[in-house]
C-alpha positions in Angstrom: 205.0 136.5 -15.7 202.5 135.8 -18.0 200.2 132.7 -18.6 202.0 132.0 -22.1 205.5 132.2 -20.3 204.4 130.5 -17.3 203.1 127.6 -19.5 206.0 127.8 -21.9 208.9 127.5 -18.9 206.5 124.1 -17.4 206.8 122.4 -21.1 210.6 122.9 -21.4 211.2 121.5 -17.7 209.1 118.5 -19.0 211.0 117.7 -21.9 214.4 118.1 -20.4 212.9 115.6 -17.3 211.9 113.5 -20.1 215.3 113.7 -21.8 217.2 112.7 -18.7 215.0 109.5 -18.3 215.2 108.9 -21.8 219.1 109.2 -21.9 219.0 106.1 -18.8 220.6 108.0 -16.3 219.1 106.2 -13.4 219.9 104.7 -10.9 219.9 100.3 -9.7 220.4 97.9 -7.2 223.6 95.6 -8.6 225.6 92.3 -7.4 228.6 90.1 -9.0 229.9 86.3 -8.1 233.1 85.4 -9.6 233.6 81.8 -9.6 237.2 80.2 -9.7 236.6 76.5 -11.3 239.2 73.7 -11.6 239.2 71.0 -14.0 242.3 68.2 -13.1 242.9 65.4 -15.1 243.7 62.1 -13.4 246.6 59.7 -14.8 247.2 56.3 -15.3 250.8 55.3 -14.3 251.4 51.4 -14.0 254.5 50.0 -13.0 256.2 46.5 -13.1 258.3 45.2 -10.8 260.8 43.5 -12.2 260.8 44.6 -15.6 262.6 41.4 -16.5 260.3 38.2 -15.3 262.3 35.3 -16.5 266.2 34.9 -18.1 267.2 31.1 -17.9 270.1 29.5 -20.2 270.3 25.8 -20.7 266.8 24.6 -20.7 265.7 21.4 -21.3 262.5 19.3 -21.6 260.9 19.2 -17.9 262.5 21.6 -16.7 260.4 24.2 -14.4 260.6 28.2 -13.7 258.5 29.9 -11.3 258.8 33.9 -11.0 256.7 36.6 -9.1 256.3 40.0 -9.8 254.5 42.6 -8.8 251.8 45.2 -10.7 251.6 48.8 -9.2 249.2 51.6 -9.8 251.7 54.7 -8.9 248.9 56.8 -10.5 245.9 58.9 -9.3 243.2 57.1 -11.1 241.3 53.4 -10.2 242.9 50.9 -12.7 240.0 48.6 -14.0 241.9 45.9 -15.5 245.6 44.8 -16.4 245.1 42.8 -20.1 248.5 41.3 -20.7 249.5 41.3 -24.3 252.3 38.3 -25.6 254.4 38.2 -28.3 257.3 36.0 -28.9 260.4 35.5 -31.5 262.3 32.2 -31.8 266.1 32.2 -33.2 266.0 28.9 -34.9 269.5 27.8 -34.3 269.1 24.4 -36.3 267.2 26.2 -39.2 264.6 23.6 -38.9 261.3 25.6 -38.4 260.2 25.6 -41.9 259.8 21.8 -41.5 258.2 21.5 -38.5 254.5 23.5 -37.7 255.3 24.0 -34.5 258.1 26.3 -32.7 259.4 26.5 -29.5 256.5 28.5 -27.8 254.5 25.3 -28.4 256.2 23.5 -25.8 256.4 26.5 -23.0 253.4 26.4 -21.0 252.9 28.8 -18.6 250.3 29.6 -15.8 249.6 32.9 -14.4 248.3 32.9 -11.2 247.0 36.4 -8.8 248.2 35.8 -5.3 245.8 37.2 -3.0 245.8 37.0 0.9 248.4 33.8 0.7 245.7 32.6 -1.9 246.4 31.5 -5.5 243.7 32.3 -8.2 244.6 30.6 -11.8 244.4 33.9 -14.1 245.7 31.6 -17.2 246.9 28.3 -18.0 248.7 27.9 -21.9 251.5 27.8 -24.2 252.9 31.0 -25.4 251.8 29.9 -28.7 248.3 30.1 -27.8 248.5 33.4 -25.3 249.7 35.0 -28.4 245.9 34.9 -29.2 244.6 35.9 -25.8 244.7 38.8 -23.3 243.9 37.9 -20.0 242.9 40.3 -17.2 245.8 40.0 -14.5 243.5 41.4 -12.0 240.5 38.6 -12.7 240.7 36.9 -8.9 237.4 34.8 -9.3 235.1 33.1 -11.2 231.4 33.3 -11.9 229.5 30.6 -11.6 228.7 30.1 -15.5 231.3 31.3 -16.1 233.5 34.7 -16.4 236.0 36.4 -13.9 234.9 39.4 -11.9 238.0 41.7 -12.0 239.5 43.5 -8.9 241.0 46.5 -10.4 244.2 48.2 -8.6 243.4 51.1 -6.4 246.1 54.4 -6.7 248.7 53.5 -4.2 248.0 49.5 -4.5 250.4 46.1 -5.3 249.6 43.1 -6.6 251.5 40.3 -6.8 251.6 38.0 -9.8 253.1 34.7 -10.3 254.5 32.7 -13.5 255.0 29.6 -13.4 257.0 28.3 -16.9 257.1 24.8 -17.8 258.9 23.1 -21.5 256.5 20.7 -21.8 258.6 17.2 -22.2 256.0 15.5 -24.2 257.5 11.9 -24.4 258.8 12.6 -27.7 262.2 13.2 -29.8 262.4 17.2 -29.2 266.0 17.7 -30.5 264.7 19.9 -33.3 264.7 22.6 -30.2 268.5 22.4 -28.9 269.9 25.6 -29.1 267.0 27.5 -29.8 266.1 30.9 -28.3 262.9 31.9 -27.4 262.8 36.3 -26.6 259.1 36.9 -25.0 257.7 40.4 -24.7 255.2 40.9 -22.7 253.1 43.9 -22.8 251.1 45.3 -19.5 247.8 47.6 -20.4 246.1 48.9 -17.8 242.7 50.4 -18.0 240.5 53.0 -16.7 237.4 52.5 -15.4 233.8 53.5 -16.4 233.5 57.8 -17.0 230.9 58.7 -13.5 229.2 61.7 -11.9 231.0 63.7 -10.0 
């Protein structure tokens, strides 16, 4: 074989080794981690218990109602705060509200109290006129000094008890504008989450 050939056959083994590397058929070392990742969303489920608090006939001036009930979180998250919403409708039997400025629901009073280890904490003390305007924390079971209630939240699986105590308000007073009258009260449990955290 001559020098020319010799040389010729070396080149064209070089470019096809050159080719082959060029084309990326080599070989490397390789791993894979499949992760399986969950994201489950918590709920909120409160329950009251009984879902009617108070049905009296024949009221009168003086008279007195006290009812429990309780507040359940059946759901999987912590429950910050209860804020208890009011509203109220009277059915004027006499048609005599349009003369007077004040209805029925100024004369109810009523006081919420949390019962907690056989002990009573005052969560709020009004008429239903004026809890119209407010929404107290049903869980708030003490008080700052200064001022302010530190709440207790309800735990998943945890009860609370709660306590009404209903008074019409006999203030001394001719109150016959009220006989007959109806008072329909509606109130409204919101419970809360707490605070977003790491996980």
């Amino acid at each position: 074989m001559s020098f020319t050939k010799t040389v010729s056959k070396g080149l064209l083994t070089a470019a096809l080794g050159f080719s082959l590397i060029g084309g990326g058929t080599y070989a490397y070392f390789s791993d894979t981690v499949v992760t399986n990742n969950t994201f489950a969303v918590g709920t909120l489920d409160l329950s009251v218990n009984p879902e009617t608090i108070v049905n009296v006939p024949n009221l009168k001036p003086g008279d007195e109602i006290i009812r429990e009930f309780d507040v359940t979180n059946n759901g999987t998250l912590d429950i910050s705060k209860i804020l208890l919403e009011t509203n109220y409708t009277v059915n004027d039997a006499q048609l005599n509200g349009a003369a007077n400025t004040e209805d029925l629901g100024h004369h109810i009073k009523v006081t919420i109290l949390y019962n907690q280890a056989n002990a009573s904490v005052q969560v709020a003390e009004m008429t239903l006129h004026e809890l119209q305007n407010e929404t107290p924390d049903l869980t708030a079971i003490d008080n700052f000094v200064g001022g302010g209630q530190r709440p207790d939240g309800l735990k998943p699986g945890e009860t609370d008890k709660i306590i009404a105590y209903f008074e019409f308000v006999d203030n001394g007073e001719d109150q016959n504008e009220f006989q007959g009258d109806s008072l329909e009260l509606e109130w409204k449990f919101n419970a809360h989450q707490t605070e977003g955290s790491e996980q």
